[in-house]
SELO-130914 format. One line per field, with one value per residue (C-alpha): residue number from 1; x, y, z. Coordinates in nm, 3 decimals, m for minus. Example, Ala and Ser with C-alpha at 12.3 -4.5 7.8 and 13.67 -1.06 7.14 Angstrom:
BEGIN
k <- [1	2] .
u <- [1.230	1.367] .
v <- [m0.450	m0.106] .
w <- [0.780	0.714] .
***
This chain:
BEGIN
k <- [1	2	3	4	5	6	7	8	9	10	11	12	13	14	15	16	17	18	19	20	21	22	23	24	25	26	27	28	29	30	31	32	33	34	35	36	37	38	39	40	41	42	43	44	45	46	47	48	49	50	51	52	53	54	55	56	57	58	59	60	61	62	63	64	65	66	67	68	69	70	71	72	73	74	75	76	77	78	79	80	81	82	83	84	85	86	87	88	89	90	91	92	93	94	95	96	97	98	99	100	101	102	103	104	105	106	107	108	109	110	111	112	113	114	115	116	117	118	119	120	121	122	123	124	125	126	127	128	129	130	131	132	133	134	135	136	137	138	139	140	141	142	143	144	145	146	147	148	149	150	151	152	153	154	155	156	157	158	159	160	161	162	163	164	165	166	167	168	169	170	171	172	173	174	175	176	177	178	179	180	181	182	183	184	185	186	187	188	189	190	191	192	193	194	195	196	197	198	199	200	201	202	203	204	205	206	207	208	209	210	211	212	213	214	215	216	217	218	219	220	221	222	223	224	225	226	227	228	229	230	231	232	233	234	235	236	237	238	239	240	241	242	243	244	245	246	247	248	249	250	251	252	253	254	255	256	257	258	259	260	261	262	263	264	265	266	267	268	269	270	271	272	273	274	275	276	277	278	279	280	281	282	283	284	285	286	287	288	289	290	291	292	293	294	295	296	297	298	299	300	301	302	303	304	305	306	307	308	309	310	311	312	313	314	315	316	317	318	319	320	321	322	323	324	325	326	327	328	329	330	331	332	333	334	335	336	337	338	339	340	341	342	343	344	345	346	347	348	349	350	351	352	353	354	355	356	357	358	359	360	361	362	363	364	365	366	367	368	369	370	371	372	373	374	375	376	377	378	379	380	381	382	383	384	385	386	387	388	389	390	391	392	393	394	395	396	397	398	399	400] .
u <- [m2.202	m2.386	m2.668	m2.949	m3.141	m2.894	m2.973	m3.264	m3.117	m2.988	m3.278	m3.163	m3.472	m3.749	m4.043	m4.364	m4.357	m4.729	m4.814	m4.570	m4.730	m4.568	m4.738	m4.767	m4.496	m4.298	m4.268	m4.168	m3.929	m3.718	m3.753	m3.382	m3.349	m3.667	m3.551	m3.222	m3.266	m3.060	m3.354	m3.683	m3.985	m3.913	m3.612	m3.735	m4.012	m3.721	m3.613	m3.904	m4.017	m3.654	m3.549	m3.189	m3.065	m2.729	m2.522	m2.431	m2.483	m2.142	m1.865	m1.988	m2.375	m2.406	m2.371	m2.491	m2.843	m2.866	m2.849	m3.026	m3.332	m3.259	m3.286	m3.613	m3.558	m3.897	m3.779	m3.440	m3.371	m3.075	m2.844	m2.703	m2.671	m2.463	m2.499	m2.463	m2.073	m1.929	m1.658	m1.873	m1.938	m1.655	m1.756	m2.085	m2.311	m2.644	m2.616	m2.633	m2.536	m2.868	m2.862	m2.575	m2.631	m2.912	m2.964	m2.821	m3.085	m3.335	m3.070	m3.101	m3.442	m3.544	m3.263	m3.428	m3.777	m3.723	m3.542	m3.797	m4.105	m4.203	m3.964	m4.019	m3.745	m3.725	m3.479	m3.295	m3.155	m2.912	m2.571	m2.601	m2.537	m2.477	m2.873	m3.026	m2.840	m3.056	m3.398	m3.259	m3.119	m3.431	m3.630	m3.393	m3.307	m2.958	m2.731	m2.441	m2.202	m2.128	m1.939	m1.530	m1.494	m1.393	m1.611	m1.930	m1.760	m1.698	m2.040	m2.237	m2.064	m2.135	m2.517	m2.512	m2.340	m2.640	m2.929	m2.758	m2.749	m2.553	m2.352	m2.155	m1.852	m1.694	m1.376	m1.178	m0.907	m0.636	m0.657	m0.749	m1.055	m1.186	m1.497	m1.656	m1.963	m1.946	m2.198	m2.313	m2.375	m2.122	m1.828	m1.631	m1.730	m1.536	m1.337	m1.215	m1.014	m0.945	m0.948	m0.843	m0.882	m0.565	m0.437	m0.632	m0.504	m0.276	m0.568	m0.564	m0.941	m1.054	m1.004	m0.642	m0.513	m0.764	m0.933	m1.011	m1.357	m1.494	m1.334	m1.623	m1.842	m1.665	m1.658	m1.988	m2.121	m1.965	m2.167	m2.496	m2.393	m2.343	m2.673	m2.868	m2.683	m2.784	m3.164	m3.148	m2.982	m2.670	m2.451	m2.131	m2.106	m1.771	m1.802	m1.475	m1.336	m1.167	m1.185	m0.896	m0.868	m0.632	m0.764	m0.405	m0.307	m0.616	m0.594	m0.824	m0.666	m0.821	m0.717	m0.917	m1.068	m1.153	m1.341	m1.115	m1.174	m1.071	m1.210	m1.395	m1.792	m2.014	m2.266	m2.390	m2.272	m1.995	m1.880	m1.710	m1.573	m1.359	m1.282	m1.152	m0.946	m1.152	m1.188	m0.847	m0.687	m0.887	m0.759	m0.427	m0.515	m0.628	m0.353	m0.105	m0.300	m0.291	0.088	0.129	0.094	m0.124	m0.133	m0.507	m0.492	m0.541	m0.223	0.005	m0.151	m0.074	0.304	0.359	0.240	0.464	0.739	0.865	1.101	0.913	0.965	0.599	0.606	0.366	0.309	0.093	0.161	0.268	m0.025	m0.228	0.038	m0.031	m0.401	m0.341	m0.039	0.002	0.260	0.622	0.534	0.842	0.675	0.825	0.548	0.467	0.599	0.933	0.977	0.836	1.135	1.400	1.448	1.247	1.383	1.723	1.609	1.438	1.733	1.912	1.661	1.645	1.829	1.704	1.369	0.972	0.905	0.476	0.373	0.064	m0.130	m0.484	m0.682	m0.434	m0.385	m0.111	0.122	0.025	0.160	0.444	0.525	0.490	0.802	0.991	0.979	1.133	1.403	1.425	1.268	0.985	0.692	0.376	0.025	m0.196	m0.502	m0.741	m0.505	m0.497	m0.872	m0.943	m0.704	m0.889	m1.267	m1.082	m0.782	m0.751	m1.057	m0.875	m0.752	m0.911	m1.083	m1.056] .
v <- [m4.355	m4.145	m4.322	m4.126	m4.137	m3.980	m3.663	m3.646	m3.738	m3.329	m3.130	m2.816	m2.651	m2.829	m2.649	m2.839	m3.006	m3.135	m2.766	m2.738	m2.854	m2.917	m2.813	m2.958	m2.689	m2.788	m3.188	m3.072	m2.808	m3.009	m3.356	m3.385	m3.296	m3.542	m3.826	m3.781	m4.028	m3.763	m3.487	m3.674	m3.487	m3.430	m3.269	m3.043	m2.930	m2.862	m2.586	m2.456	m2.381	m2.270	m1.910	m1.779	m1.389	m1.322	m1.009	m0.864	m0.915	m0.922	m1.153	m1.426	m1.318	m1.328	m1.737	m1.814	m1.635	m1.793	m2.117	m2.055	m1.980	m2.272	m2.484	m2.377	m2.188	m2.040	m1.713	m1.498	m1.179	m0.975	m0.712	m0.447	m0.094	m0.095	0.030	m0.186	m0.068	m0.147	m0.311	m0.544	m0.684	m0.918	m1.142	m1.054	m1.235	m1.186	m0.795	m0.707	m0.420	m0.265	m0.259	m0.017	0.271	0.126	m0.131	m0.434	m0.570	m0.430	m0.598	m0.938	m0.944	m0.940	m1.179	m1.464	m1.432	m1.521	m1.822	m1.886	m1.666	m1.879	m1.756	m1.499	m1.180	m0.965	m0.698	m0.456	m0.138	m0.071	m0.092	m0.375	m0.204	m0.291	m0.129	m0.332	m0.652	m0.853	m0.702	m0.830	m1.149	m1.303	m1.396	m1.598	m1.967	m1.909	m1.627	m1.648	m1.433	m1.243	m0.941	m0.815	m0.619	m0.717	m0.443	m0.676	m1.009	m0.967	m0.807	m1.100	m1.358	m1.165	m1.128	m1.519	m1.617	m1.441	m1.557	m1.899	m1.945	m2.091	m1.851	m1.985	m1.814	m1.719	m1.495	m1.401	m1.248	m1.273	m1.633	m1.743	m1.843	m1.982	m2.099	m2.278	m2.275	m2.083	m2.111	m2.491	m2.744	m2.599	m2.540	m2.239	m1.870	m1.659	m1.525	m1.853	m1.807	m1.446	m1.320	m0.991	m0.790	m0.693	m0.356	m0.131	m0.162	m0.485	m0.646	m0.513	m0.518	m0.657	m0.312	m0.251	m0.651	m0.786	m1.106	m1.362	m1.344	m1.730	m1.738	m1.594	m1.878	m2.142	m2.032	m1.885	m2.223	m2.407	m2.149	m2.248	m2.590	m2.552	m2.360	m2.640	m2.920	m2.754	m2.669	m3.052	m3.188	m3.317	m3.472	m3.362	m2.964	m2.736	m2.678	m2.682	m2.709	m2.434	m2.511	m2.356	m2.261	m2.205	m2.120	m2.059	m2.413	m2.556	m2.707	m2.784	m2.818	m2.855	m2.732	m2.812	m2.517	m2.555	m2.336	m2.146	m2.216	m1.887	m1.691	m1.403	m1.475	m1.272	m1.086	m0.781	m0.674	m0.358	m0.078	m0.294	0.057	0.126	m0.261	m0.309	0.060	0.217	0.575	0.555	0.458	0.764	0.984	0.921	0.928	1.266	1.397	1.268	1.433	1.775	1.721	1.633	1.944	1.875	1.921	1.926	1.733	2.063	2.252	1.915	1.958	2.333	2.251	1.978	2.146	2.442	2.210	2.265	1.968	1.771	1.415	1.258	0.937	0.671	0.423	0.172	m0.162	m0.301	m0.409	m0.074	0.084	m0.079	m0.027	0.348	0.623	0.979	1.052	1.076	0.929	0.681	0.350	0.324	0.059	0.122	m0.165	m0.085	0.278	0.103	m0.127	0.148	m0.006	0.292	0.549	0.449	0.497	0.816	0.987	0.884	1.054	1.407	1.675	1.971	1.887	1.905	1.543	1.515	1.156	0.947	0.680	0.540	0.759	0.910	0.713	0.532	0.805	0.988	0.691	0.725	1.059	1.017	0.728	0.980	1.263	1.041	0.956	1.354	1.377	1.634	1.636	1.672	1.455	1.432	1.481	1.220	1.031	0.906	0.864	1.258	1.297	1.036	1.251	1.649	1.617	1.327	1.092	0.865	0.759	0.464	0.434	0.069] .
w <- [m1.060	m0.813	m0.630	m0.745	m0.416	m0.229	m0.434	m0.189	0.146	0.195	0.217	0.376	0.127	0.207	m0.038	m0.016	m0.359	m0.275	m0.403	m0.715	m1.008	m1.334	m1.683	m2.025	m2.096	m1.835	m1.939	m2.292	m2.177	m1.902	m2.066	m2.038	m1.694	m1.595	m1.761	m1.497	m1.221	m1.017	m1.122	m1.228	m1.152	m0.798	m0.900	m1.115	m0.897	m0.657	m0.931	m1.011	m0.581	m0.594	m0.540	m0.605	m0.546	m0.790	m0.690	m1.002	m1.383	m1.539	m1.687	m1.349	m1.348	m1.699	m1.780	m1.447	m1.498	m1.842	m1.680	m1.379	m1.644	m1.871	m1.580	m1.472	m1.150	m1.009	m0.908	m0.986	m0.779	m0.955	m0.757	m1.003	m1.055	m1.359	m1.696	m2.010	m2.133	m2.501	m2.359	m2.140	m2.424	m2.447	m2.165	m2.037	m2.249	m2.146	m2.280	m2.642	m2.846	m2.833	m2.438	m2.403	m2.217	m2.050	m1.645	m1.660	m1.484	m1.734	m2.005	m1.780	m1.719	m2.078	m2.203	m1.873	m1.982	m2.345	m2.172	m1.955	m1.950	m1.643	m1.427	m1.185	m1.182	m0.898	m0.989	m0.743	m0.923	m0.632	m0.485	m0.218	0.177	0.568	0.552	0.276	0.273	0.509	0.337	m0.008	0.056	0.320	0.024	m0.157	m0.063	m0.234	m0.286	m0.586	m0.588	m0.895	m0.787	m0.863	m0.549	m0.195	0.013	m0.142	m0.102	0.252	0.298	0.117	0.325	0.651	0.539	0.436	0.765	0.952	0.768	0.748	0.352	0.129	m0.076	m0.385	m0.459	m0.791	m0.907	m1.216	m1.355	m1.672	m1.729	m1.355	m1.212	m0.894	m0.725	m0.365	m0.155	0.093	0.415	0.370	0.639	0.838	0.589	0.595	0.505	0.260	0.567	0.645	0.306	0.330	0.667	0.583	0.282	0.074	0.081	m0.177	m0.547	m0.441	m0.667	m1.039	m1.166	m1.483	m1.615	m1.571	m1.551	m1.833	m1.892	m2.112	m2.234	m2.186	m1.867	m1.669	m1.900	m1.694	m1.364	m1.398	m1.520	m1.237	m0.994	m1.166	m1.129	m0.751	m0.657	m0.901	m0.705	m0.356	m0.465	m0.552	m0.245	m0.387	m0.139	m0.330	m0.315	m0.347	m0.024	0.171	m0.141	m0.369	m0.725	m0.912	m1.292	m1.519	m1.889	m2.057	m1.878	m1.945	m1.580	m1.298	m0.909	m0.582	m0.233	0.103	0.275	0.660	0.870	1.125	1.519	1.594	1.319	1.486	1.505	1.304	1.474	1.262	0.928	0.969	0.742	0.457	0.287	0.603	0.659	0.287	0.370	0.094	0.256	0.393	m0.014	m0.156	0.163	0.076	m0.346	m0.247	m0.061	m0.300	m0.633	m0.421	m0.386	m0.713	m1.017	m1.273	m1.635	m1.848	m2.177	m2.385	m2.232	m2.320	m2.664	m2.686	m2.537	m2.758	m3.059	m2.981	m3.004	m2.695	m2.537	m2.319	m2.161	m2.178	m2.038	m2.024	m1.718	m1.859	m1.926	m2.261	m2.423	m2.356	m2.502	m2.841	m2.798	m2.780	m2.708	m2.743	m3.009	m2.915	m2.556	m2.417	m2.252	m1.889	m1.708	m1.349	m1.230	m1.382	m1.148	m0.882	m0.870	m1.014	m1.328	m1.471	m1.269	m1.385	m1.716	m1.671	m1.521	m1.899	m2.048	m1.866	m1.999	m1.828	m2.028	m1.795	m1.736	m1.803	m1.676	m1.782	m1.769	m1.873	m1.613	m1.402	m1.102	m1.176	m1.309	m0.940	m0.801	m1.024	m0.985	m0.620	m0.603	m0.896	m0.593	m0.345	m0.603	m0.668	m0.998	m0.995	m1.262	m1.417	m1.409	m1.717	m1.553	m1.674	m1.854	m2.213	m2.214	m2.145	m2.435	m2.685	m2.553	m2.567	m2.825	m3.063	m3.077	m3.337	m3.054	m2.921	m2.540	m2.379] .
***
């Protein structure tokens, strides 16, 4: 058992509980928490002077805000920009079907204070910057990380390395989660784990790889956890440790993270677009669509209905094929021409027919067609993909 005093002996937030109070409301409310020797009341004044800024509202910012509430945490800032989506729906449980189509912070916001109508919600409506970083985050005594891209990962480290505050980490995908503290009494920093970002689209997103829907509930749980333990002074934190999750396993592992001695010292935040290679990726996306002849949705209709011979091949993976095809498309994944297996079986297939290529958006089947050049095969990109077919042709046809 954990000594409960030692709960106290870490006070890197030092609020002046002389000036918290707690109400009637309060007692009744966080009975649970006060009759914790590792909480009590001093505890859960802790929570209540307590301020904590989440970057994003999604599958991670979702549970975690719930719980941040629940637990009685003063004040909540929230970093979004997003829209409520039908298909957020699946994980991101803090929106509800009457919220789509309108801020996720606006969605949040309401969901917290009929939680907690006690707690304070400071919401920023924007996409977080080198320029407004610093303004957003002073406030907060810690920041949680909510967000799926590596531009704002790298960016919220750099801005919690500065201000010196603890940031607690959290990522998904498929089946896989993992979470740390970042920032804390002189443990490592996000770039201490990845000191360079990966090459743009290495990483699927949720959007083209999937994932489970609880599996943002767990890891999103274990951040609440980890900003609760902090605000509380727990001497037992993730930090310098990397909690690793496996849902389809149903396994929890470990592995020690150390700061780097050579790691390159922080001194202003940078251009995290042009560090991540974002400009550079849509350069080259650019150059590549201009190379490569494209075909609208409505012609591919009018040529298919004319009965014309055509080779219409799909790049997706398996499972979006079942979700939703085009009629007399031939499944040949991505991955597949990427390693020749595909091409091998495209050049079967070609008998002097057009070859029309697509995929969910039309990205992929440009990268496609661009390795089907090399190999000498010239062809066609749907532009849009099977979604601008399911909104202009067919709209039987689901969108995912």
């Amino acid at each position: 058992m954990v000594d409960c005093q030692l709960f106290h002996t870490k006070k890197m937030l030092n609020p002046n509980l002389a000036e918290i109070d707690l109400t009637k409301d309060d007692y009744e409310r966080y009975s649970r928490h006060l009759i914790l020797p590792e909480v009590g009341v001093e505890g859960q004044k802790r929570l209540k002077a307590a301020s904590v800024l989440c970057i994003g509202t999604g599958g991670l910012g979702s549970p975690l805000l719930l719980y941040l509430a629940a637990a009685g945490i003063g004040r909540i800032g929230i970093v979004d920009f997003d829209i409520v989506d039908k298909s957020n729906l699946q994980r991101q449980v803090i929106h509800g079907t009457s919220w789509v189509g309108k801020p996720k912070i606006e969605s949040a916001k309401s969901r917290i204070l009929e939680i907690n109508p006690y707690c304070q919600v400071d919401l920023y409506e924007t996409m977080l910057t080198s320029e407004n970083a610093l303004d957003i985050l002073t406030p907060y005594d810690v920041v949680i990380d909510g967000t799926d891209n590596f531009q704002t990962r790298y960016l919220t480290n750099d801005a919690c390395v500065l201000l010196n505050k603890p940031n607690v980490y959290g990522s998904i995908f498929r089946f896989e989660g993992q979470a740390t503290v970042f920032n804390y009494e002189d443990g490592p920093n996000y770039r201490d784990l990845y000191p360079e970002p990966p090459p743009p689209g290495m990483v699927p997103s949720c959007a083209e790889g999937g994932v489970l829907g609880v599996l943002p509930g767990i890891i999103g749980t274990i951040q609440a956890t980890e900003a609760i333990k902090i605000i509380l002074g727990s001497p037992t934190t993730l930090s310098g440790r990397l909690l690793l999750y496996n849902a389809l396993e149903m396994k929890f592992r470990e592995l020690k993270l150390r700061p780097n001695p050579v790691r390159p010292v922080i001194e202003k935040l940078i251009d995290y677009d042009m560090f991540c290679g974002i400009p550079q990726a849509k350069a080259e996306e650019a150059k590549q669509q201009t190379e490569i002849p494209e075909i609208s949705v409505t012609d591919l209709k009018q040529r298919l209905d004319s009965g014309e011979r055509i080779i219409l091949v799909d790049v997706r993976n398996h499972g979006e094929y079942e979700i939703a095809k085009i009629p007399g498309s031939v499944l040949i994944p991505l991955p597949d021409i990427e390693q020749g297996i595909g091409i091998d079986k495209l050049r079967e297939l070609v008998n002097g027919d057009p070859i029309i290529v697509h995929c969910k958006m039309g990205g992929r089947s440009a990268k496609a067609l661009g390795i089907l050049k090399e190999a000498g095969i010239e062809g066609l990109n749907v532009k849009g993909g099977i979604n601008a077919w399911s909104l202009e042709v067919d709209s039987n046809v689901p969108q995912y």
